[in-house]
C-alpha positions in Angstrom: 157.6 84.0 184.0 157.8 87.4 181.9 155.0 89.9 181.9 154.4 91.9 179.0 151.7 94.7 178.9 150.2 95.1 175.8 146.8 98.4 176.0 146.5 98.2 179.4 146.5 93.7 179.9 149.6 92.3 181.6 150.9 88.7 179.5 152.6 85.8 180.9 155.5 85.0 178.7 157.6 81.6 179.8 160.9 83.0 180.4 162.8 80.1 180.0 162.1 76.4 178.4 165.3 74.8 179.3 163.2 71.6 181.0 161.2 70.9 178.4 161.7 70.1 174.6 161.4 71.6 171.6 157.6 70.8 170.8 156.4 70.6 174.4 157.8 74.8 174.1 155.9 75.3 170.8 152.4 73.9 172.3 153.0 76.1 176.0 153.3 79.1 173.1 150.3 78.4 171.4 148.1 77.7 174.8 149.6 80.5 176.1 148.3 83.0 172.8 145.1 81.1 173.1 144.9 82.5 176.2 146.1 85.8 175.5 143.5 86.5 172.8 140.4 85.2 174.8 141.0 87.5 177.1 141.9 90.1 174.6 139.0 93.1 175.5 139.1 93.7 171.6 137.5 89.9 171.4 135.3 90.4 174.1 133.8 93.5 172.9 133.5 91.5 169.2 131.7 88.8 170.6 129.6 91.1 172.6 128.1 92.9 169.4 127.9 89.8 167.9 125.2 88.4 170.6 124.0 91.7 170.8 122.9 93.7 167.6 121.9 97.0 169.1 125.7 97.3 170.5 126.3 98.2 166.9 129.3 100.1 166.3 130.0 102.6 163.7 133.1 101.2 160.7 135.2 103.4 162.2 134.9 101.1 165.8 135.4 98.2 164.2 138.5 98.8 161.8 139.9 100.5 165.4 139.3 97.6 167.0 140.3 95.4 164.3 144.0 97.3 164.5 144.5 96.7 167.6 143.3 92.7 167.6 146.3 93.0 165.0 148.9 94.9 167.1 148.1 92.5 169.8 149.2 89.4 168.0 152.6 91.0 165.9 153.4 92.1 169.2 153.2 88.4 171.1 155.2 87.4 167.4 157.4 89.6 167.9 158.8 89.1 171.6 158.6 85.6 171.1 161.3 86.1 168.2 163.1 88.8 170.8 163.6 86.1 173.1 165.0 83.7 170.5 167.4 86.2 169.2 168.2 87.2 172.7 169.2 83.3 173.9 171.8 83.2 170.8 173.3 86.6 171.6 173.8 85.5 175.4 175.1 81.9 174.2 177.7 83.1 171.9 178.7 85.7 174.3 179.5 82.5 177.1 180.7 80.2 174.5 184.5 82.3 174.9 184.5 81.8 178.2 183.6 78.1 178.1 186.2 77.1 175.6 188.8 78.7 178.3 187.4 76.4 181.2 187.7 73.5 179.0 185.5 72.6 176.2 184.8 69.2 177.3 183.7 69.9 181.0 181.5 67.6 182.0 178.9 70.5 183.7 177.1 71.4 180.7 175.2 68.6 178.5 173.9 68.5 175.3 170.5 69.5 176.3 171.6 72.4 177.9 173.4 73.4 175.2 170.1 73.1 172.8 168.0 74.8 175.5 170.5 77.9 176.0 170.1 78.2 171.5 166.4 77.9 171.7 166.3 81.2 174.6 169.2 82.9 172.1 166.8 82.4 169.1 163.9 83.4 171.5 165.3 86.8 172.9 166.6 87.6 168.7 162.9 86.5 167.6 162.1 89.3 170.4 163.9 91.7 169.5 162.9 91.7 165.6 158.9 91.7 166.4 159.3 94.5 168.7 161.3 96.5 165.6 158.2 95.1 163.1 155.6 96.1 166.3 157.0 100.1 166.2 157.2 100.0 162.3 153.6 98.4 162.5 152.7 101.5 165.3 154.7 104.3 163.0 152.6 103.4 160.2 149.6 103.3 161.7 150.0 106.4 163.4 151.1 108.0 160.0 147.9 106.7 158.6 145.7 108.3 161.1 147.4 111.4 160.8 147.3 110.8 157.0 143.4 110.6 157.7 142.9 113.2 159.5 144.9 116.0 157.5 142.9 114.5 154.8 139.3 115.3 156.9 141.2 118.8 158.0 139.3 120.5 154.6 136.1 119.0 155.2 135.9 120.2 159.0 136.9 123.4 158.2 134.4 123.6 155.2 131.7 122.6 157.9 132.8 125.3 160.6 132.8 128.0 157.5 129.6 126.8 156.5 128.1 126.7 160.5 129.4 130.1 160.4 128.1 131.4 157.7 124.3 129.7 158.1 124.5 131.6 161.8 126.0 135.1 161.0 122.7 134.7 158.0 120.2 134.1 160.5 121.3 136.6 162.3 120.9 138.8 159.3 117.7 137.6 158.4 116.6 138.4 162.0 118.1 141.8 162.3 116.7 142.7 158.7 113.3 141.6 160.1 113.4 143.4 163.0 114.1 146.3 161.3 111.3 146.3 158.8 108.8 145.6 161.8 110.4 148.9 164.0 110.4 150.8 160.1 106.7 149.6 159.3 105.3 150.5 163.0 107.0 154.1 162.6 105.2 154.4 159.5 102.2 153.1 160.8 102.1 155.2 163.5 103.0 158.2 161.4 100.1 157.5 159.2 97.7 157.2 162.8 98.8 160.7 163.9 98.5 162.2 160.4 95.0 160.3 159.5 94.1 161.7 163.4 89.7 161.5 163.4 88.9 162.4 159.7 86.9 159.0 159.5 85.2 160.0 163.0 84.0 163.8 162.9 80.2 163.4 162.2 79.6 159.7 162.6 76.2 160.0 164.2 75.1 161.8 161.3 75.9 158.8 158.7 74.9 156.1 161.1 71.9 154.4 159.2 68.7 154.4 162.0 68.9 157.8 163.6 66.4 160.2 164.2 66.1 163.4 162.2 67.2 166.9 163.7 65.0 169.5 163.1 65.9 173.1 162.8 64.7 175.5 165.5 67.2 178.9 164.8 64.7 180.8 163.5 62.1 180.2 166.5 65.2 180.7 168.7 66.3 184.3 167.5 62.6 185.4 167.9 62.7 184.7 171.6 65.7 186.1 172.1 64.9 189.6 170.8 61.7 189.3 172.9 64.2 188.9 175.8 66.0 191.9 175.0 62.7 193.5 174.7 61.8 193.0 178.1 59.6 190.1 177.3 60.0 187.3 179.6 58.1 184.2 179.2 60.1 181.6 181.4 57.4 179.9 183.7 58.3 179.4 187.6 56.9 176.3 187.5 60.0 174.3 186.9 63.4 173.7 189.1 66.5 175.2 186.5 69.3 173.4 187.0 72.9 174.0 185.5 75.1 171.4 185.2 79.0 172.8 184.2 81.7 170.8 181.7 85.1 169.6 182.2 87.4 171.6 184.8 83.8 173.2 185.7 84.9 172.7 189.3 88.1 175.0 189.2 86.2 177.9 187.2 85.0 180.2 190.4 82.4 182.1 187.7 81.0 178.7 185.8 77.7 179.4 185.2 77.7 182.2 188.0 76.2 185.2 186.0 73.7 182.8 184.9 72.3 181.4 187.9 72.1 185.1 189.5 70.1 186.4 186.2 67.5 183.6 187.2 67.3 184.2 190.8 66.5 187.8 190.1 63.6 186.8 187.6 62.2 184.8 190.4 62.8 181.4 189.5 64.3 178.3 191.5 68.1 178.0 189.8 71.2 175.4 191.0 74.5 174.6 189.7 74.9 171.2 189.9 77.7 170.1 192.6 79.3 167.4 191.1 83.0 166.3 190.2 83.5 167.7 186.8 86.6 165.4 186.3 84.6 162.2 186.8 83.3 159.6 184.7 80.4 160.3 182.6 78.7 157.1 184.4 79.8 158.2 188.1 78.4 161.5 187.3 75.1 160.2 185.6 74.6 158.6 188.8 75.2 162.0 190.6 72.6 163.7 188.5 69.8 161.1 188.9 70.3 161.8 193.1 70.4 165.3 192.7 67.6 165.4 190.5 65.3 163.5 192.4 66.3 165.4 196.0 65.3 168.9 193.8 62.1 167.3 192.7 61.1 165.6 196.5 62.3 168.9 197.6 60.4 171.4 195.6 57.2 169.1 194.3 59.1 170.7 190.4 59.9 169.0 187.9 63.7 169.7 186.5 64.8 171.1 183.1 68.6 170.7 182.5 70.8 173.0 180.9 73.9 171.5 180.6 77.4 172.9 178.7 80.3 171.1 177.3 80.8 167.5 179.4 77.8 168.6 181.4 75.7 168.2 178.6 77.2 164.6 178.3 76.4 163.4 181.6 72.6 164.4 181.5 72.5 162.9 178.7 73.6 159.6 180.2 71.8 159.7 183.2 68.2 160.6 181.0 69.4 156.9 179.3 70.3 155.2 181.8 68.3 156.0 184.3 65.2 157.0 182.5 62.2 154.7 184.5 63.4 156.8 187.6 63.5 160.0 185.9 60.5 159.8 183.1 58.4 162.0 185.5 60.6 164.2 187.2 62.3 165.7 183.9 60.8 168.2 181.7 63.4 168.7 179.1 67.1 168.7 178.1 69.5 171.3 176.6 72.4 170.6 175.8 75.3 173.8 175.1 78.2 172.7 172.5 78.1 169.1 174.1 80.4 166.4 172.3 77.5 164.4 172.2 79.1 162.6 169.4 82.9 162.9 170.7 85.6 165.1 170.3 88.3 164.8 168.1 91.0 166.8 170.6 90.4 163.9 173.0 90.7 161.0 170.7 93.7 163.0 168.8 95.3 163.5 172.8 94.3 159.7 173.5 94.8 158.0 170.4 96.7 154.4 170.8 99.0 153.6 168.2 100.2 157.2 167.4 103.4 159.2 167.8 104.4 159.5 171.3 101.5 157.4 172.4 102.3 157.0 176.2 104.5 159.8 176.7 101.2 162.1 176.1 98.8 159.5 178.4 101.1 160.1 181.5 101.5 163.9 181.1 97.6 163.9 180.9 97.5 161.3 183.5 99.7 163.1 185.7 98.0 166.5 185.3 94.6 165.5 185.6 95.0 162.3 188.2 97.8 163.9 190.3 97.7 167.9 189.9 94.0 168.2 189.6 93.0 165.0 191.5 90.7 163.9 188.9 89.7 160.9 186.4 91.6 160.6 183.4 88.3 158.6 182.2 86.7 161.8 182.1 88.6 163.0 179.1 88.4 158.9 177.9 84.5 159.3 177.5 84.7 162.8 175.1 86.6 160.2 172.8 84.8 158.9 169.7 85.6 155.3 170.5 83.9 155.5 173.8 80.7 157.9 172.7 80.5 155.1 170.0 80.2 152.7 172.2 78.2 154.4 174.9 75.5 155.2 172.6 75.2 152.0 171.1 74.2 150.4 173.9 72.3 153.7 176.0 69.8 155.4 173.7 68.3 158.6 174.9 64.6 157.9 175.1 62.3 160.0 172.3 59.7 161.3 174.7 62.3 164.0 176.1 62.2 167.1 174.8 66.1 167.9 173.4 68.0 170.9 172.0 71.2 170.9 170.7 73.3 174.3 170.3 76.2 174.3 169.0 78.5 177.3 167.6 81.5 178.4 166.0 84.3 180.2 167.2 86.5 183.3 165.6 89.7 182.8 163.9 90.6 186.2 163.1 93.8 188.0 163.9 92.0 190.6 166.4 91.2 188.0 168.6 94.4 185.9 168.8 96.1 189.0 169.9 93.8 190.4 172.2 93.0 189.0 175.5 89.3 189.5 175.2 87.1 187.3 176.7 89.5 186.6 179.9 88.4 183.3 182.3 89.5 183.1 185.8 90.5 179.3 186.8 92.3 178.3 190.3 94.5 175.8 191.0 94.1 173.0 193.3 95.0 172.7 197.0 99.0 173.3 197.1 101.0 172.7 200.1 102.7 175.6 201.8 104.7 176.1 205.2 102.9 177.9 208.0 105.4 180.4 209.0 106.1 181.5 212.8 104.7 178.3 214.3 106.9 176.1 216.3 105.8 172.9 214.3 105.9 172.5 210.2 102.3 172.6 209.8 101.1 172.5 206.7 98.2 174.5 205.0 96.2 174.8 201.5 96.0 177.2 199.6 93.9 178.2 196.0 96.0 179.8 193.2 93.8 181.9 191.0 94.4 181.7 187.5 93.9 184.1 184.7 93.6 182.5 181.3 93.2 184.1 177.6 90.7 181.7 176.9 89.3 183.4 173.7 92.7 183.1 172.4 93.4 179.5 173.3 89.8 178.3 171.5 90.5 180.3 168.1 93.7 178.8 168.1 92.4 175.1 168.2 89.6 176.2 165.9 91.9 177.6 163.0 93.7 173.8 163.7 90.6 171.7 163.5 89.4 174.2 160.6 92.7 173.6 158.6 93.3 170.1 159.5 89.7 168.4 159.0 88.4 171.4 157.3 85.4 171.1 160.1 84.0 174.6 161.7 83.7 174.2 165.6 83.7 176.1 168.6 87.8 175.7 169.9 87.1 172.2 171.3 83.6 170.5 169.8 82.8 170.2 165.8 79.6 171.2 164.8 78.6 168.0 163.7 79.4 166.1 166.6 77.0 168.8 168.7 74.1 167.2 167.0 71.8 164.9 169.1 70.1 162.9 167.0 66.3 163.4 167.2 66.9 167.1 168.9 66.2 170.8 167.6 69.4 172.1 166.5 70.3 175.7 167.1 73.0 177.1 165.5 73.4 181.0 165.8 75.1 183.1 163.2 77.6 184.6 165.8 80.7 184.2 166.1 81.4 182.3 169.8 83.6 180.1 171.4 83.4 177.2 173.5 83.8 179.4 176.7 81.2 182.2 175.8 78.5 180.8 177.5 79.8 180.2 181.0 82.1 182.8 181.4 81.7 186.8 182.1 83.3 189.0 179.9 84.3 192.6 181.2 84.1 193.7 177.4 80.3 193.8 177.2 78.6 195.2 173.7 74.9 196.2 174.7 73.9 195.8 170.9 74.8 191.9 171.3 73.0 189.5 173.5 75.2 188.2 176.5 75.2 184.9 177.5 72.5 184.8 180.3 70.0 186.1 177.7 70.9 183.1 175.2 70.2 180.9 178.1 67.0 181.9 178.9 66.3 181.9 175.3 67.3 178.6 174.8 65.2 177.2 178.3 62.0 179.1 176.9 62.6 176.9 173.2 62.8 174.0 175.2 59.7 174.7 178.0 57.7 175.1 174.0 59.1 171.8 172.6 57.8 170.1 175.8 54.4 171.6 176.0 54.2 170.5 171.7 55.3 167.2 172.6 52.2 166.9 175.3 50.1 168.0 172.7 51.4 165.5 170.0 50.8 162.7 172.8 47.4 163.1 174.0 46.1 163.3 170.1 
């Protein structure tokens, strides 16, 4: 037998058909092709998608397939001719030879001789098919090269047009991205340079608040009684001081104050609390401290409080008012940012210029220098005094005053230290020196600060930037408690005049521990009216 491999299947070819005749070869051939093409994978896989659909192939499958079925069968053709053609060539190679040795031998019979022409024609049959099988192959090779130089454009058309729809997208995305980063600059442009303008004086066009009433005149009267030598403030009350922001680090908040009032005889404290707290924690403090001055002296308590201080009575009268209705006489509060402060919410402001940078500088100096809260400077915001006094109302029986001032912008006092504050630093860490181990001590830094000139500066910015008069740090407006008598003095002071000493003192101008007492006389009267008003 001869094997043939045709795509991977080995063939049985009959190699020779010298014991059989003529048509018994011809019907071996055709059994044997039968054969051949059942087990042809090309007919398997057909009548596999024939019993089942969802084997589907695509046109290009089947015309593949059907090209090979046809290679298959030219090339059993065609070595079944090979071997025909080869038989002749090999019998009229020996037929020289057998001629020599006699012509008429008796070894080789006519059948022989008819078998040894049927392998000739066999082997030249062969060798023709497998010439047609390479011409078959050649072609279709050339075809499918032909095919695919033809689909060559179309691929190339599809990689230009992949490349183009990406390198578009990415266009479109980094366009986008650059009008989001262009429209937050300008957003945040427009934040810093719109700053509070819609927040400076809110409580005052917030429908449902009380009136303020005017008490300036009635407060200049008692202060040139004061200067007279006419004091009226009764002893029967507990005077109690409570500083503002950074109160803690000033070593003369409030001090010339408190020791006017102990020499007039009467019961004055400065109110120990952490100035750089929450308004809340510190509301708390007050309400304790209060009630331990009132169980401790059988007094009642009128507050005086400045800046922040002013704040945080406030919102411990609110909150804590049922504890506190009969152990409080009366409330003044000294340029308070009742209402906010547009420095803080300027300083604080989300959504501005440099944002974050500014909240971890604050958040450093005041958390990690100072050792305080940055909620404390959080709460003088007017997001949070929104908000705070929306749900905390200061109750209407309490006698309040509101005083409020504006501060100096002229050229003599931004280049003159007059009106100097003394400030020290925290605790800072120092070597002990001469000591065998590295101890390590504390120390107090004091400070000397041109305050006058730092608060006329800030007011000549809010002043040219809102257009809003104020005292360095709080706007007029935003001093107002609703429902309170308003002072406002025609004098010229800044945020710091009424806690702090000046060494520059004019004797035909009242000094800040006068104005005090004046202002805790105004109040003791609004109490004693608002009695009246409530037994009639």
């Amino acid at each position: 037998m001869d094997n043939s491999c045709i795509n991977g299947e080995i063939f049985e070819i009959p190699s020779t058909v010298g014991h059989i005749s003529s048509n018994s070869y011809l019907f071996e051939r055709h059994r044997y092709q039968r054969k051949d093409v059942a087990s042809c994978p090309a007919m398997r896989i057909t009548g596999l998608q024939a019993e089942h659909p969802r084997f589907y192939l695509s046109m290009d499958d089947i015309f593949a397939h059907f090209l090979t079925l046809t290679s298959y069968i030219r090339h059993r053709f065609i070595r079944f001719i090979e071997n025909l053609v080869t038989r002749d060539v090999n019998k009229y190679s020996e037929d020289p030879v057998m001629i020599s040795c006699g012509q008429h031998s008796s070894r080789f019979s006519c059948n022989e001789v008819c078998e040894r022409r049927a392998f000739d024609l066999k082997e030249e049959s062969h060798v023709n098919i497998r010439s047609q099988i390479a011409g078959s192959n050649y072609s279709y090779q050339s075809t499918s090269f032909l095919f695919q130089g033809l689909l060559l454009p179309f691929f190339g058309m599809r990689l230009a047009w992949r490349l183009a729809w990406a390198s578009s997208r990415y266009s479109f995305c980094f366009v986008r991205c650059m009008q989001i980063r262009v429209r937050s600059i300008i957003s945040r442009v427009q934040t810093t340079l719109h700053g509070s303008s819609d927040d400076i004086g809110w409580l005052q066009c917030t429908p449902g608040v009380a009136p303020v009433e005017d008490g300036t005149a009635r407060f200049l009267e008692l202060l040139r009684e004061i200067r007279n030598g006419k004091h009226t403030l009764p002893n029967s009350y507990v005077y109690l001081l409570i500083p503002g922001l950074f109160g803690n680090h000033g070593p003369l908040y409030f001090v010339n104050t408190k020791k006017f009032f102990s020499k007039m005889g009467l019961a004055c404290h400065i109110a120990k609390i952490h100035s750089e707290a929450s308004v809340e924690h510190n509301a708390w403090e007050l309400k304790q401290y209060i009630e331990e001055l009132y169980w401790g002296s059988g007094k009642c308590v009128i507050l005086l409080g400045h800046s922040k201080g002013g704040v945080d009575a406030a919102a411990a009268l609110s909150m804590y008012w049922s504890d506190l209705k009969d152990k409080v006489a009366g409330l003044a509060l000294v340029q308070s940012p009742y209402g906010g402060t547009p420095l803080a919410s300027d300083i604080l402001r989300e959504g501005q210029i440099a944002d974050r940078e500014t909240r971890r500088i604050l958040e450093f100096l005041i958390c990690k220098l100072i050792k305080g809260d940055i909620q404390a400077l959080e709460d003088l915001t007017y997001e949070k005094r929104r908000e705070f006094i929306m749900n905390h109302k200061l109750p209407e029986c309490i006698p309040l005053i509101s005083f409020h001032s504006e501060a100096s912008v002229a050229p003599s006092v931004l280049a003159t230290m007059s009106h100097v504050a003394h400030a020290e630093l925290p605790l800072l860490p120092l070597p002990r020196f001469g000591s065998k181990e590295s101890d390590v001590q504390g120390c107090k830094v004091p400070v000397v600060i041109p305050i006058s000139a730092v608060l006329s500066l800030c007011a000549l910015h809010l002043q040219l930037r809102y257009g809003e008069k104020s005292d360095g740090l709080v706007t007029c407006r935003d001093a107002e408690v609703p429902g309170s008598v308003v002072v406002k003095p025609d004098l010229k002071l800044d945020h710091a005049w009424m806690v702090y000493f000046s060494g520059k003192k004019d004797l035909s101008e009242p000094d800040a521990c006068e104005m005090s007492e004046a202002l805790l006389t105004l109040l003791v009267e609004l109490g004693k009216t608002k009695k009246e008003q409530r037994r009639e």
